[in-house]
N, C-alpha and C positions, 0 to 999 in steps of 0.2 A: 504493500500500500504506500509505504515512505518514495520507494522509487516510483512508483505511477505519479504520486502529485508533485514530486519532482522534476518529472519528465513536461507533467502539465503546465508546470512552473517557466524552464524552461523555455517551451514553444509559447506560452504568452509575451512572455520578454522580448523574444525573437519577432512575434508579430508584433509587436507595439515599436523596436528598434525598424522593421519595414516601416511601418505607417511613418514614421519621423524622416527614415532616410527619403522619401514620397514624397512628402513635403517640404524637403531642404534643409530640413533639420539635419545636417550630416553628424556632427560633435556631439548630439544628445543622442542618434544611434550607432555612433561608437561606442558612447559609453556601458550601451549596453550589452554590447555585443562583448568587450571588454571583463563587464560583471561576467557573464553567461562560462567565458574563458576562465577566468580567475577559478572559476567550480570545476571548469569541463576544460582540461589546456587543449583536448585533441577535437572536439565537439565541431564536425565540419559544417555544418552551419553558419553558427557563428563565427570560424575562420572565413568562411565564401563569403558573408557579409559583411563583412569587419574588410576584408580587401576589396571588395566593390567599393565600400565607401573610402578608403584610402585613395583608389582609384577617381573617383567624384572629388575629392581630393585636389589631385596632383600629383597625389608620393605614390609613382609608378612600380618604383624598387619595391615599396614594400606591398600593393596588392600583387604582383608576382608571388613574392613570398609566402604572405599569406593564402589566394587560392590555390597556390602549389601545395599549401599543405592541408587543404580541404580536400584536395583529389588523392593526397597521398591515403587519405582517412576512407575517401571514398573514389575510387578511378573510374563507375558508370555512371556519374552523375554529370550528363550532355551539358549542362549549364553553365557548371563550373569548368569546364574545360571552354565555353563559349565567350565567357567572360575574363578568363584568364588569357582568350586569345585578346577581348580588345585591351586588356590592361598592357600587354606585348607593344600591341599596336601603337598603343599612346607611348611605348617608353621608342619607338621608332625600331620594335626589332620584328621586321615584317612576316623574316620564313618563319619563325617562331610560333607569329599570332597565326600567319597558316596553317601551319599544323596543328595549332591548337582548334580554329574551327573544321578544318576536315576531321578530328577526332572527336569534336562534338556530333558532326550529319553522320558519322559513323556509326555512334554508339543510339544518335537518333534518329532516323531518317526524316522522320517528319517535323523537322524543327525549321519550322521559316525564317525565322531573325537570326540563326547562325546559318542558313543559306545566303541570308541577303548580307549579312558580314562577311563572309567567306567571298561573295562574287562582287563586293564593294570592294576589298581591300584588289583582290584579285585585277576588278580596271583601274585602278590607281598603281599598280605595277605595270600597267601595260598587257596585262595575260588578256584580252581583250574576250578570247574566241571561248577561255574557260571561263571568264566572268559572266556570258550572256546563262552557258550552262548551268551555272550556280544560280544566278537571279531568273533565268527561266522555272526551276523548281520553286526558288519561291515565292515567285508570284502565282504558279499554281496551288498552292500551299495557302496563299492569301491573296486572293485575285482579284479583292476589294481594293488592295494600296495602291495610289494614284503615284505614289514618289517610287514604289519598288517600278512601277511598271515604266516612270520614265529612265531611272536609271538602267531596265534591260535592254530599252530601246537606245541609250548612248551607249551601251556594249554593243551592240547588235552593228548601229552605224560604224561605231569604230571597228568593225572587224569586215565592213565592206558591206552588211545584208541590210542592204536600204530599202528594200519592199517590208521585208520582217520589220524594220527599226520603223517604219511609214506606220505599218497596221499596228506595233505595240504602243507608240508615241499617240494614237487617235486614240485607244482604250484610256490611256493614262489621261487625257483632256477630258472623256465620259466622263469617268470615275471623281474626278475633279474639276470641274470649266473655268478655275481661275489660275488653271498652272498654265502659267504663262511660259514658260519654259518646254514644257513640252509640244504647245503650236509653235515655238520657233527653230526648237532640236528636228521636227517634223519636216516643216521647211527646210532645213539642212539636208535632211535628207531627197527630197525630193527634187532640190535643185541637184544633186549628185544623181539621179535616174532623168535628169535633162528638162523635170518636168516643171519651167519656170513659172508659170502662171499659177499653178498651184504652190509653190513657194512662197512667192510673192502673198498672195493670200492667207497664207499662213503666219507667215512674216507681220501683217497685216493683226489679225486675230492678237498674235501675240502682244501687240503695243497698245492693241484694242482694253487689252486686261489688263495691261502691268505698262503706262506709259513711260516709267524708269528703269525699265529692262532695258538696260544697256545694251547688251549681246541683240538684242533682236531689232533694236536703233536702227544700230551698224548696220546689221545684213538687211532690212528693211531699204535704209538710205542708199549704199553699195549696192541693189539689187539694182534698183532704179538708176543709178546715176552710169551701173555699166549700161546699162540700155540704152542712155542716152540722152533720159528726161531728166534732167535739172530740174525741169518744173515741177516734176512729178516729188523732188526731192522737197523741193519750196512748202509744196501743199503738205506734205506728210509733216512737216517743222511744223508747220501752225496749225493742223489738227493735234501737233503734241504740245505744243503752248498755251493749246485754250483748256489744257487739263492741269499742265502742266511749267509756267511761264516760266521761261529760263532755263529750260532743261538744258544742263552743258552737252551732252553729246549733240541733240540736233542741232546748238550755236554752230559749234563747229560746223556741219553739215548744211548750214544756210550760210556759211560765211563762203564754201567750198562750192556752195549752187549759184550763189550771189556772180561770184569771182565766170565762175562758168558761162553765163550770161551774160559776161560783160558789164555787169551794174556791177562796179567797182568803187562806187563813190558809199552805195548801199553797204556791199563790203566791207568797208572802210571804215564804216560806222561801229563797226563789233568789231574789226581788228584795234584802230587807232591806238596805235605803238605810243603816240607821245602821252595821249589822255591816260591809256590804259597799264603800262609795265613803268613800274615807279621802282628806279634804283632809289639804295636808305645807303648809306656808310656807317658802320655799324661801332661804335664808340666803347674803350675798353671800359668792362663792367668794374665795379667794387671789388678792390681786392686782386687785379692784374695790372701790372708797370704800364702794360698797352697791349695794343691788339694784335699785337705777335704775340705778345706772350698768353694771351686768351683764345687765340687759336693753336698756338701749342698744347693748351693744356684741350680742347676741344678735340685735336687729330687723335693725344693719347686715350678717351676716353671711347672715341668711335673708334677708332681701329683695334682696340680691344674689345669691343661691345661682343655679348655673346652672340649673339642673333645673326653676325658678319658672314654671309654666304657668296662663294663668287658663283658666276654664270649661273644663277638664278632663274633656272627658266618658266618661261609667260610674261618676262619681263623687256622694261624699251632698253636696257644698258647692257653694251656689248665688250668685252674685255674689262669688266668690272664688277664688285659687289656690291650688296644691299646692306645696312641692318634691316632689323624690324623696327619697333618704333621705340626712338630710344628716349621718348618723353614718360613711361612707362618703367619705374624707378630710374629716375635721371641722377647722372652725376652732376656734382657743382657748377660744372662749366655748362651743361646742357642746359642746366638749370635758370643759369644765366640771361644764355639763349634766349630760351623759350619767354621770359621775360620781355626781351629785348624785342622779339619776333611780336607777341601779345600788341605792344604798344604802337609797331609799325602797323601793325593791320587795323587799329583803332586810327593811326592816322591816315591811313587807305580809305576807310569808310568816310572819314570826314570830310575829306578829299574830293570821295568820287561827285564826279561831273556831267553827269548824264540823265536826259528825258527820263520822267516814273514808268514810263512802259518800255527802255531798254532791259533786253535779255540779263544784265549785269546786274541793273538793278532788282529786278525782276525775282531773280533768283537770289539776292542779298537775305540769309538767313536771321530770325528773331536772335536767335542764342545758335551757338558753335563752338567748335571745341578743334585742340590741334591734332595734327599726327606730323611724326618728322621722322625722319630716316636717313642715313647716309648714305652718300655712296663713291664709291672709292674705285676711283677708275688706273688699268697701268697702262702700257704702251699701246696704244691704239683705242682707246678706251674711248667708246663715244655711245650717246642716246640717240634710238631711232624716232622720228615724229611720233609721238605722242601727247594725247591731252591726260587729266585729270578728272574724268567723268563725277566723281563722287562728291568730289570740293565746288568751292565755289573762289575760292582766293587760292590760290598756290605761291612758292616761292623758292629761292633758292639761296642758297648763303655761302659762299667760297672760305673755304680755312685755309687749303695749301694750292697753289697755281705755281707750277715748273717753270720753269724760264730754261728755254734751249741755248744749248753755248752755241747751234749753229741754226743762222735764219728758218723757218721751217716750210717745208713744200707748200704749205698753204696758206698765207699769211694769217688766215681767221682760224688755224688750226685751236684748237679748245674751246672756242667763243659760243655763244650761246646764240641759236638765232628761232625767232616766230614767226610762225604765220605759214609753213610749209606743209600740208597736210600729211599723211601717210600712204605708203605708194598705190597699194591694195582699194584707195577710194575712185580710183578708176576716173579721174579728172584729168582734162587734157590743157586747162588753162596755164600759162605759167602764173604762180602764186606771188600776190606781195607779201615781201619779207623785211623783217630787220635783225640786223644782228649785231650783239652788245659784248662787248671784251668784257671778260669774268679779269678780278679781279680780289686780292686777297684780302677779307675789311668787308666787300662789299657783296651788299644783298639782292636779288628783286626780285618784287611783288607782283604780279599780273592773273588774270581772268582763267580760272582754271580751265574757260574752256578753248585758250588757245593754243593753237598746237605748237608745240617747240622742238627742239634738236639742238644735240652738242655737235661740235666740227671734230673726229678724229686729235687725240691728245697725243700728239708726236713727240712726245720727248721721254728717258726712261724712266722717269718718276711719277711716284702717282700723284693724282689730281685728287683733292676730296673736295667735297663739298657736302649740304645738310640739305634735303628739302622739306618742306613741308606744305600741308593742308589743311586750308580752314572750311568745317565740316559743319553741316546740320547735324546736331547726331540725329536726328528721326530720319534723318534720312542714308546715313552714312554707310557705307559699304567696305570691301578690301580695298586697304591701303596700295596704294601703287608699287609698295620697296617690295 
């Protein structure tokens, strides 16, 4: 009797530690999980949930730990082998977490959420052709989920079956008619079987639902302007203005139909280099001799940053690396910065100069918040045209600029220049540009939705600079580093 209401005991504890961890409560169902251990050291249970929540967490090391020694207690429990794969996953050890979910569908076949892990991790390795086969069983398994069934249809495209990826991509839009992701993955496909018109409308559908669906902007504005309709591009801009006023990606996109047409003065009006990209010279902070020595102490902080990844790819810098954002426990000197930055942008807004129904103003958010990242460019190291779709201010701030001992092939080699769009936009107009010699000290400021590019950095040292973004957060999405 003593061990029955023990056992009772127990499994209540255990359910009331779930309810908490359900709720966010992580630390008060530790502790109970904790208790439960103190009585019971081997009690796998409580180990498998005591490492889930480690894993909710962050301390990857020790959910490993911990469900490794729930399965050591018990080795057919599917679950615990399923979650020990994502705790794998998150510590970045991929064949691991593999293994770990193909010996979960092992031990259970019918387990859909360690199918749809198993062929999630699997396309994000590239296994393209065995991820469809994993996420095909589980969306048979669960053939309700609108997200499993878009993510079989990007397996399916990526592995070349674009009729398959067409018909699972339209299930996934039933199931749910506001994934907007899935009418433009669709369209993807369908321009890959030749069939444009359905694309297009697709493409269409998509901005219909989610008018800051970036990805589906692009190929939307892209489909039309290879065709050859500018205007076509013009009209789709202002069915997404009247939802959406200021939307950076279609700025760029009417500045690139504007230019296309020949109304260049129109143009002109959303580029305007002098109104709109404001160099600041950036003054040593509190506590540094001067602004060498504030960017000495800023190159040491970023180029140790952990987050520093070269050839980063999905991104515009080529012979260089990222951080992530290193205003996200910042050292002193960033810290600085980001001060210094705050106060430019407040002089930006006071500044700006423009009609209440410009796209700039338009899209000038209530409240915003920063993001900044580095980036560390070496020999050859330059940015392909790109915008800022997410921000609405961008900027850029120089710490170290090389000086070549000998003249360089390009005279504008490292300079920063606007207004070039990206090659892929299928525009035949030549673009106005300007371009502004980067300098060490100094900063600027401009409209995140213009597109920019570095000029190849010819010399052997590296180039760093800081950029950043000033963001909506309601609206704010992945950072550009």
């Amino acid at each position: 009797m003593a061990a029955e209401e023990k056992r009772k005991s127990v499994a209540q504890a255990l359910a009331e530690g779930v309810s908490l961890q359900r709720a966010g409560k992580i630390r008060e169902a530790e502790s109970i999980y904790r208790r439960v251990l103190e009585a019971a050291p081997d009690h796998a249970d409580a180990l498998h949930l005591l490492g889930v929540a480690a894993r909710q967490s962050g301390r990857n090391d020790e959910a490993i730990d911990l469900i490794g020694r729930a399965i050591a207690a018990n080795p057919q429990n599917a679950t615990y082998h399923s979650n020990l794969g994502t705790a794998f996953e998150a510590a970045g050890r991929r064949e691991e977490a593999l293994s770990s979910y193909r010996r979960a569908v092992e031990i259970k076949k019918d387990f859909p959420e360690a199918q749809f892990k198993l062929g999630s991790l699997l396309q994000a390795m590239g296994k393209n052709g065995l991820a469809a086969q994993a996420l095909r069983r589980a969306v048979e398994l669960r053939p309700d989920n609108a997200n499993w069934h878009l993510l079989l249809g990007t397996a399916l495209a990526a592995s070349g079956k674009h009729e398959q990826a067409a018909a699972v991509l339209r299930r996934a839009a039933e199931l749910d008619p506001k994934l907007a992701d899935a009418h433009h993955r669709q369209g993807l496909s369908f321009l890959a079987l030749k069939r444009r018109d359905e694309a297009l409308a697709a493409f269409r559908r998509a901005v219909a639902i989610d008018p800051r669906h970036d990805a589906a902007l692009f190929s939307l504005a892209c489909h039309l302007m290879e065709d050859g309709d500018a205007q076509g591009v013009l009209a789709a801009c202002d069915e997404v203005f009247a939802r959406d006023p200021g939307n950076c990606r279609m700025v760029s996109w009417k500045i690139a139909a504007l230019t296309e047409l020949g109304k260049r003065d129109e143009a002109m009006n959303l580029l305007d280099f002098d109104r709109f990209v404001r160099p600041v010279e950036v003054t040593a902070p509190e506590g540094y001799a001067d602004v060498a020595a504030f960017n000495a102490a800023l190159v040491g902080e970023v180029t140790t940053h952990p987050t520093l990844v070269f050839e980063k790819s999905g991104h515009a810098t080529r012979h260089g690396g990222h951080t992530g954002d290193i205003l996200i426990d910042p050292g002193p000197a960033v810290a600085a910065l980001e001060a210094f930055i705050r106060q430019a942008v407040a002089d930006y807004e006071r500044a700006l100069d423009c009609d209440p129904d410009h796209p700039l103003r338009a899209a000038k958010p209530d409240r915003w918040r920063l993001q900044a990242w580095a980036v560390v460019m070496d020999t050859k190291g330059h940015q392909l045209p790109h915008i800022h779709p997410a921000a609405w201010i961008s900027g850029v701030y120089y710490l170290k600029i090389p000086i070549s001992k000998t003249p360089p092939r390009d005279p504008h080699a490292g300079w920063i220049e606007f207004g070039r769009p990206q090659d892929n936009m299928h525009t035949k107009a030549e673009p106005d540009v300007r371009l502004y010699r980067p300098k060490e000290g100094l900063m600027f400021l401009f409209p995140s939705y213009l597109y920019h590019m570095t000029i190849p950095n010819e010399t052997g040292e590296q180039r760093i600079s800081i950029a950043f973004d000033v963001v909506d957060p309601r609206r704010a999405r992945r950072a550009p580093y």
